[in-house]
C-alpha positions as CSV (number, residue, x, y, z in Angstrom):
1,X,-27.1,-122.8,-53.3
2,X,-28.5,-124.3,-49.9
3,X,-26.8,-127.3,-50.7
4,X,-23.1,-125.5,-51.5
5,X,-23.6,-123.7,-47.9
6,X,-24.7,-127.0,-45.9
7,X,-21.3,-128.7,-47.7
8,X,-19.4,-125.6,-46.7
9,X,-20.7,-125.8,-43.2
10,X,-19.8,-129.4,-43.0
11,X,-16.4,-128.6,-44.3
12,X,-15.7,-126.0,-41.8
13,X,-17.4,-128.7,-39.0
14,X,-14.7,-131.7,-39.8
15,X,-11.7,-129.3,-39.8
16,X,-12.4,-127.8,-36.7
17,X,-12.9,-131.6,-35.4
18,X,-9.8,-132.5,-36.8
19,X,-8.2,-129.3,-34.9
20,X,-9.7,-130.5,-31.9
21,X,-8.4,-134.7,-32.4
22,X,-4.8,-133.2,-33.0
23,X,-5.0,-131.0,-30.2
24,X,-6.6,-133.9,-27.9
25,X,-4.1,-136.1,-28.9
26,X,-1.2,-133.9,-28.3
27,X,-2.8,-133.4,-24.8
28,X,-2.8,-137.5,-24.2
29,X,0.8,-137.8,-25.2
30,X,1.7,-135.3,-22.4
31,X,-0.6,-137.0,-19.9
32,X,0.5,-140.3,-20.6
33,X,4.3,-139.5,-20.2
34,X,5.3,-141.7,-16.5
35,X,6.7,-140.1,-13.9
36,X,10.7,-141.0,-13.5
37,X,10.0,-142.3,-9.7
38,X,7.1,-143.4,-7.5
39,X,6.3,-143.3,-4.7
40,X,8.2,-146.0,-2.5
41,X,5.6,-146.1,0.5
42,X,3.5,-143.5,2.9
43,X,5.0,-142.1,6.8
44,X,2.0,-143.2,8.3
45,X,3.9,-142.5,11.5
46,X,4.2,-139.0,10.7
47,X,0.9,-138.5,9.8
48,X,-0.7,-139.9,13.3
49,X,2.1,-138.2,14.7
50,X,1.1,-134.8,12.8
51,X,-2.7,-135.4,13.9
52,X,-1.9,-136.2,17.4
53,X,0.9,-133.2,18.1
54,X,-1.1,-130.5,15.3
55,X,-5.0,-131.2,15.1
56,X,-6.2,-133.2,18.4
57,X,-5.0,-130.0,20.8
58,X,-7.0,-127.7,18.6
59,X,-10.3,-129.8,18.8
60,X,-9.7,-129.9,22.1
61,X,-9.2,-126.5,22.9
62,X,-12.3,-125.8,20.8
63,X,-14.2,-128.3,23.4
64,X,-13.1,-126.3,26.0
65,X,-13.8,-123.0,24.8
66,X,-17.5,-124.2,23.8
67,X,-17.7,-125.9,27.2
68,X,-16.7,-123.0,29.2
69,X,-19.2,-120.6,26.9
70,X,-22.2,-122.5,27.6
71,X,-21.1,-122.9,31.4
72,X,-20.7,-118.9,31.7
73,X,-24.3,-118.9,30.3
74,X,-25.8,-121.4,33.1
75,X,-26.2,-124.4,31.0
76,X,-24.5,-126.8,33.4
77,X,-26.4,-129.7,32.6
78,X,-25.4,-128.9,28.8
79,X,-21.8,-128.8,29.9
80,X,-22.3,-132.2,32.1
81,X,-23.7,-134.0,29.1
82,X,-21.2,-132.7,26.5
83,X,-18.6,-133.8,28.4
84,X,-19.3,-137.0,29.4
85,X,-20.5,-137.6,25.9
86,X,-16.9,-136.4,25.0
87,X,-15.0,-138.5,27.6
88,X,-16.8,-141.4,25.6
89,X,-15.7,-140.3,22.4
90,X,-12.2,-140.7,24.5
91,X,-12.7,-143.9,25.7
92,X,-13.9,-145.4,22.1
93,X,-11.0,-144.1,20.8
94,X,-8.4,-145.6,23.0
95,X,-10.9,-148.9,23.0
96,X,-9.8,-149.1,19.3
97,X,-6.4,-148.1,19.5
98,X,-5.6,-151.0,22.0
99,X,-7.8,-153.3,19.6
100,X,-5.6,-152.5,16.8
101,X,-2.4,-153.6,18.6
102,X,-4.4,-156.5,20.3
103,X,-5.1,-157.6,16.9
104,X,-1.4,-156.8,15.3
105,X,-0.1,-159.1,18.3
106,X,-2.7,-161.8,17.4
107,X,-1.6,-161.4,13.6
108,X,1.9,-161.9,14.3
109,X,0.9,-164.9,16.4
110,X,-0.9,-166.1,14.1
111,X,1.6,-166.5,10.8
112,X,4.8,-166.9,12.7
């Protein structure tokens, strides 16, 4: 008797796996199907162009709204710092911008 119910259990155990390997690889087929087109390239111009017209005037405005709150509170010093640390963070920024086409110009130097 034990043994009819462990074969039983085993029975019920590889249909439901073979349930679950049809269903699985029904799912590949659909997953592997390849999109008609790709992707030719990315607007990397319209993303920088989307960060610098979209997200750099909110961080900034956030600066200024966190600058001017900690002014109204007397923490000039905290202000001073803040902002020179941000003016940095400016400066680094444009340092690397002016690297990158300093180093396009030596690139097309370079392999001309």
């Amino acid at each position: 008797m034990i043994i009819v119910d462990a074969i039983g259990a085993v029975h019920a155990a590889v249909g439901h796996a073979s349930d679950l390997a049809g269903y699985h690889t029904q799912a590949a087929q659909h997953v592997t199907a390849a999109p008609s087109q790709s992707p030719k390239d990315i607007n990397t111009q319209g993303i920088v162009s989307f960060f610098a017209s979209k997200i750099a005037p909110i961080l900034l405005a956030v600066l200024g709204v966190i600058f001017i709150g900690r002014a109204g509170k007397g923490e000039i010093s905290k202000v001073l710092t803040s902002s020179a640390i941000a003016v940095i963070g400016l400066a680094f920024i444009a340092g690397a911008v002016s690297l990158f086409f300093v180093g396009d110009y030596l690139i097309g130097l370079a392999f001309k």
